[in-house]
Every structure is written in structure tokens, then in C-alpha cells.
N, C-alpha and C positions, 0 to 999 in steps of 0.2 A: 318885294320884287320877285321873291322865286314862286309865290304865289299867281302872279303876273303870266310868270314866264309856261307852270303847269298849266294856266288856261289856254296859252296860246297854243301849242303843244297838244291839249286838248283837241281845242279846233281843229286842229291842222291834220290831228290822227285820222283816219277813214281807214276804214279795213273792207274788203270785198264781200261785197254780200252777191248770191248766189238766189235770181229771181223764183218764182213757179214758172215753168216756161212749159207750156207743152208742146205737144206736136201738133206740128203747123200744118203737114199735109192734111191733118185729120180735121180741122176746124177750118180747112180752107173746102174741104168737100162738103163737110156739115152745112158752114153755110153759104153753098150753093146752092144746095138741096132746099133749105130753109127757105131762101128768097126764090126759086120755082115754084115754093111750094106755097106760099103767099101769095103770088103774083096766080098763081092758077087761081088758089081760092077767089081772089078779090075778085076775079073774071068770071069765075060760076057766078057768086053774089049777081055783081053789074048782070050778069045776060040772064038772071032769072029775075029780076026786079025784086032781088029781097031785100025791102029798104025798110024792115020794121027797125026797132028799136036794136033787138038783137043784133039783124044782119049790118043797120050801121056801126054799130062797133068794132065787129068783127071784119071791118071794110077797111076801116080806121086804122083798127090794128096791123092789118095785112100791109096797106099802105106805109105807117111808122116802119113796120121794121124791114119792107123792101127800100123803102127812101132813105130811108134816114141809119138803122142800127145795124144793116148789112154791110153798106159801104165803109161806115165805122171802123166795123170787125177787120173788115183788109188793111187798115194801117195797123195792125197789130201782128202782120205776120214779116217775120223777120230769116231770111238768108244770110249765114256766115261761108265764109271759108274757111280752111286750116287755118290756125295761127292768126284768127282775127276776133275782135270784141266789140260788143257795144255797151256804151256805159247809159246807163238810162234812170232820166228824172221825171220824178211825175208830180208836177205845180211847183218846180222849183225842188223837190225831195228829192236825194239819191232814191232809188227804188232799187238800182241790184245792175251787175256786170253780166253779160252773155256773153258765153267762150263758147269755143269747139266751134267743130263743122256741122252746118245740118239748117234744116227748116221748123222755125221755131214760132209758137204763138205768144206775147203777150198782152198784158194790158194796154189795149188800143190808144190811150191817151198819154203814155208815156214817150217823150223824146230822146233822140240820142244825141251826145256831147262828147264832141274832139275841139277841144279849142287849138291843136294846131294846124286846123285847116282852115281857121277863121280869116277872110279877107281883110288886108288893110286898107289904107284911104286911096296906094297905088295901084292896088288891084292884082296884089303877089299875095297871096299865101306867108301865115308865119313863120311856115318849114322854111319857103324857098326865102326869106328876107331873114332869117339869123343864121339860116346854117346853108347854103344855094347846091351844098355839095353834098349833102345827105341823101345814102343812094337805098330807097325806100319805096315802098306802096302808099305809105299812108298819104301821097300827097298829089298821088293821081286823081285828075277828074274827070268825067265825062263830057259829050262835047255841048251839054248846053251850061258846063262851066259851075254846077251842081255840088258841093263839096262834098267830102264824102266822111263822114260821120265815124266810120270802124275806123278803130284803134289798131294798129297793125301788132301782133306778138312776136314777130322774126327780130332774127339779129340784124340791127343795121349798122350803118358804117358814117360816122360823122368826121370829116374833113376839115375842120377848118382852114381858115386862109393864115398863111406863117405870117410870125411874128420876131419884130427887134426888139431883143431883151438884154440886158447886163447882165453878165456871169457874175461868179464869186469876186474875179478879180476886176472885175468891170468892165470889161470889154465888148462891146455890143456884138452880139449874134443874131443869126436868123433862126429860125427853126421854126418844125411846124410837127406835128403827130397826128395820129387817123386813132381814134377812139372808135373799139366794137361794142354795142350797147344793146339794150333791149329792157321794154316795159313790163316787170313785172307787178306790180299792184296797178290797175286800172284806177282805181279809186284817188290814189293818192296823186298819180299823175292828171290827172282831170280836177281835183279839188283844191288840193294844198298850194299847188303853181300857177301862175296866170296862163303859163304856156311852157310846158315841158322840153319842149324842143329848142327852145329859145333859151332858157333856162339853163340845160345841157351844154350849149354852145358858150354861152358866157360863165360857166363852172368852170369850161374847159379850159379857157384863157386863162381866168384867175390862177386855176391852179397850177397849170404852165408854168405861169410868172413867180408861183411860190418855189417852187420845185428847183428851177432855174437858176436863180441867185443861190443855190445852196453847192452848186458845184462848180470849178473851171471847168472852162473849154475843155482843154486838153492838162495834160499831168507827164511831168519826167516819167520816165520807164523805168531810173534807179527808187521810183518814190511807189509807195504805194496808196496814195491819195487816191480817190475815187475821183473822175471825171465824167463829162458829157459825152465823147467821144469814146473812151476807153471803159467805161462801165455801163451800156447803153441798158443793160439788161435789169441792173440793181435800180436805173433809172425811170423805168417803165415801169416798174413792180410799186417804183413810189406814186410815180405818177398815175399811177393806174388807185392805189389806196387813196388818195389826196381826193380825186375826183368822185369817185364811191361816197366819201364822207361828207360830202357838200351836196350829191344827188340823193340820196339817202330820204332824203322826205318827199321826193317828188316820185319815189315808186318804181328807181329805176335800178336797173345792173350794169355794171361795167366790165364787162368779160375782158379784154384786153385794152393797155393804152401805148402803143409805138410812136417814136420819134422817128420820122420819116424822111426830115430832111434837117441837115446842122451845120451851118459855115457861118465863116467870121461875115459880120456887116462890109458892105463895099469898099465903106469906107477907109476899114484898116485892113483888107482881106489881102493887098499886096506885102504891106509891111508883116504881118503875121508869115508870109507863105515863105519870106526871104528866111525869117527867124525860126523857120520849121524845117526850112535846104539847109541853112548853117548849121542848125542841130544833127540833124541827118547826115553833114559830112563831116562832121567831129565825131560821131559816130560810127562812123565807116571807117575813117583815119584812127581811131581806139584800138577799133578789131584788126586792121591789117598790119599796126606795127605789133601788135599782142602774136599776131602768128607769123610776122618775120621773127620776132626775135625765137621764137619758138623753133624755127625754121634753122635760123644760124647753129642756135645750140645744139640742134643733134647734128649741123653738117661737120659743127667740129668735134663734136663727139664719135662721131662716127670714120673721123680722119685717123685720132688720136688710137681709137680702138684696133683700127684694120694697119695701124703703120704704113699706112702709105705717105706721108710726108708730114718733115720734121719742119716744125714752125716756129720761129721765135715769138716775142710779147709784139715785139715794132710788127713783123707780119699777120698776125692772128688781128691784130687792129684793123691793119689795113684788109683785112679779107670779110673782118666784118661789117669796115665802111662798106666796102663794095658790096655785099649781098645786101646790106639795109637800103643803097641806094636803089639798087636792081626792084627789092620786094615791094618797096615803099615810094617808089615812082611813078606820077601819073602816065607816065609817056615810058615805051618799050627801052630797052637799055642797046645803046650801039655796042657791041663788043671788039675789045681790041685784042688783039693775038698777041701776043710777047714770044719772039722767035729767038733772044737769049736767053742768061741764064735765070733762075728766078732772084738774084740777087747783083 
């Protein structure tokens, strides 16, 4: 079986090969010149009636390679821009990757291969049918609808559509993340994958879905359990390694992966929000009786210190009812004047 598994592995490995490419301006002038220079000769030939043996040859020849090995030569020359590649096969062979900017010649029978521009039977593109939100060049066309073969090398930005998942405690959530990506082995993303793009997109779901079930929603604040909501950072560093591991043979990078969007499903989003205000005012009611009583203890500290009035146990009670009521009241306190004596 592991024998099985190095062949596939095998297969599946492609590394960048780096074609002869020259320069294009220079073999684009050459054979200008070449097919002028043919086309003149063939015309002395014809208008002097040299038809022996030699001069038909030489008629011939002039003929071939204006007809036929000139026009050739022009599918062989090739325009990139920054940040773009062509992956090129010749009878079916890898032949070699072309990067950089610039005007290049190659071997005129070689084709180029992006299978994420490849049309489906609806007449979208595979960029725009697995991922619609993917904000890219590679999936611009021209207007007689022409696909366009370069490989784009930028960083792009893949959106998927959110998704209902169960947390740790099972609770259905939405959520959704923008993964920054970018193709670095041409080779492997063109060979190993049926479509890189599409591939990418549903990586991203799976691993989502792994990632997900491994944490609550949300997490007490006395606890330090790691959440979705409260550890958004430790969660993107996973989600971001998760996805790396699965694109890994298709030739790709994953520079960042953010959670972008995260709430409870509709369904429970009411009863969750109640069970979130209750927490939040048992929380609030914590802290504010924590600094009345705080509040009491220095006023009678501060009575006891300065001698300003003698209290008994029965009054000290009642002065503490009353300030707890005062501090720890939702509603302002009516104050009553007492114009006898304090007892």
C-alpha cells in the first residue's frame, strides 16, 4: 500500500521547469525581415522567368517559409505582465512555466493551460461557478469571450458564501471567512488539481467545518477556555494552517485566513441574545454591589475616624441598609429629611 501511495505522490509531484524563452522583439523583427526577404526573392524569380531547376526550388522555398513557417513563428511569441505566467505543453508534455514581464519567444507549437478559465456546460467560467466572489484577473475575458490562458501570480482574495455549522456544544452558527491566497508553483496548480480554484474553495469549507466543531461560540470570562468569538486570532492562525495542509499539492499559499462574519443560527439567535443580557446583568449586579459595599465600608470608616457621630450596632445596620439600597438601586433614591432627633 505505501508503495501505492509513493507512486501517486509521484505523479502528482511537478516542479517548475524554467523554458529557453528568448526575446520576442528580436525574432519578431528577424522574421519580418526573413518573409520580405522571401517574398522579394520569389518576385525577382517570377519576373525574370527563372524556372530552371534551381530557380524552382528556390521559388518553393521562398514560398514554404512565407506561407507556411513565418506565420508559424508568430504563435510563438508571447506577452506577459507583472505577476503573470503561462504554463505551456507541447503534445500533451509539460514543456516549462513563463514568468516575469516582457516579450518572449517560444517553441511555436506549444500551448498554454489554465483550467480555471475552462467553460462549463452553463457558459460561466470555473472561477465564477465555485468561488463567484473571488476578486482576481485571472478570470477576465475579452469581448469575443476568449478565455484567457495566464495564470495570475497576485494575491487574491477568496470569499466564500457563509455557512451553518455546530460548535463544540452544538449549537448552530453562521459564519463565513475571506482567505488571502496566491499561486506559487504553476506546475502543480495546473497538473495535480482538476481546477485549483474550485479546489481552494471547497478546502476552505472542509476545513471551516474541522476547525469549528473544535470550539464554543462564546466562553465565560471567569474561564479560560478558548472560543470562536473571544479567541478570533488563535482561530484564524488555525484556520489558516488547516487550509495550507489540504492546498499544499495544488501549488498554493495561504497568506491569511479571517473570520469575517459569526452569530448564532436564526433559529436560536433570540434565545442565545436573552441568555447573553442575563449574563451581562448578573455581571453588572456583581460589580456594583462589590463597590457599594466597598463604598459603605470606608463611609463608616471614615465616620468612626473623624468622630463625627456615635452609632450603635441597631443604627450602623440601618445606615448600611440604606446606602446598599441607594447604591444598588435600579431607580434614583427619593430622599427623606428627618427634622427630629436621630433617635
Amino acid at each position: 500500500m505505501s508503495e501505492v501511495n509513493k507512486t501517486a505522490e509521484k505523479h502528482l509531484a511537478h516542479e517548475e521547469i524554467i523554458p529557453n524563452a528568448q526575446n520576442g522583439m528580436v525574432m519578431l523583427l528577424l522574421n519580418i525581415v526573413l518573409m520580405i526577404a522571401f517574398l522579394a526573392f520569389g518576385i525577382i524569380i517570377i519576373g525574370n522567368e527563372m524556372f530552371s531547376g534551381l530557380g524552382i526550388t528556390l521559388l518553393v522555398v521562398s514560398s514554404i517559409y512565407f506561407l507556411i513557417i513565418g506565420p508559424i513563428l508568430f504563435a510563438g511569441l508571447k506577452i506577459l505582465k507583472p505577476n503573470e505566467a503561462l504554463v505551456l505543453t507541447l503534445f500533451g508534455k509539460y514543456y516549462g512555466t513563463i514568468k516575469g514581464e516582457g516579450f518572449f519567444f517560444v517553441n511555436p507549437f506549444v500551448t498554454a493551460t489554465n483550467p480555471s478559465t475552462a467553460s462549463t456546460s452553463t457558459g460561466t467560467t470555473a472561477v465564477e461557478k465555485a468561488a463567484p466572489t473571488i476578486k482576481n484577473t485571472m478570470h477576465a475575458q475579452s469581448a469575443m469571450s476568449i478565455p484567457n490562458k495566464k495564470i495570475s501570480l497576485k494575491v487574491m482574495t477568496l470569499n466564500n458564501d457563509k455557512q451553518k455549522i455546530n460548535d463544540q456544544l452544538g449549537n448552530p452558527i453562521v459564519i463565513g471567512i475571506v482567505v488571502i491566497w496566491k499561486v506559487v508553483n504553476t506546475a502543480k496548480a495546473v497538473f495535480n488539481v482538476d481546477n485549483y480554484t474550485e479546489y481552494l474553495s471547497i478546502q476552505c469549507d472542509s476545513a471551516l467545518r474541522n476547525i469549528v466543531r473544535l470550539y464554543p461560540y462564546d466562553a465565560p470570562n471567569d474561564n479560560n477556555e478558548k472560543s470562536l468569538r473571544g479567541s478570533s486570532q488563535e482561530v484564524a492562525e488555525m484556520l489558516r494552517t488547516e487550509i495550507q495542509s489540504k492546498v499544499e499539492i495544488a501549488g498554493l499559499e495561504i497568506i491569511e485566513a479571517r473570520i469575517t462574519h459569526l452569530s448564532y443560527a436564526p433559529e436560536i439567535a433570540a434565545v442565545m441574545l436573552q441568555r447573553q443580557q442575563a449574563s451581562a446583568i448578573i455581571d453588572a449586579r456583581q460589580m456594583i454591589v462589590e463597590g457599594a459595599v466597598g463604598m459603605v465600608e470606608m463611609a463608616l470608616q471614615k465616620l468612626n475616624e473623624n468622630d463625627i457621630v456615635k452609632l450603635d450596632e441597631e443604627r450602623k445596620a440601618a445606615m448600611v441598609s440604606n446606602l446598599l439600597v441607594i447604591l444598588c438601586g435600579n431607580k434614583d433614591a427619593q430622599p427623606i429629611v428627618n427634622s427630629g432627633s436621630l433617635y
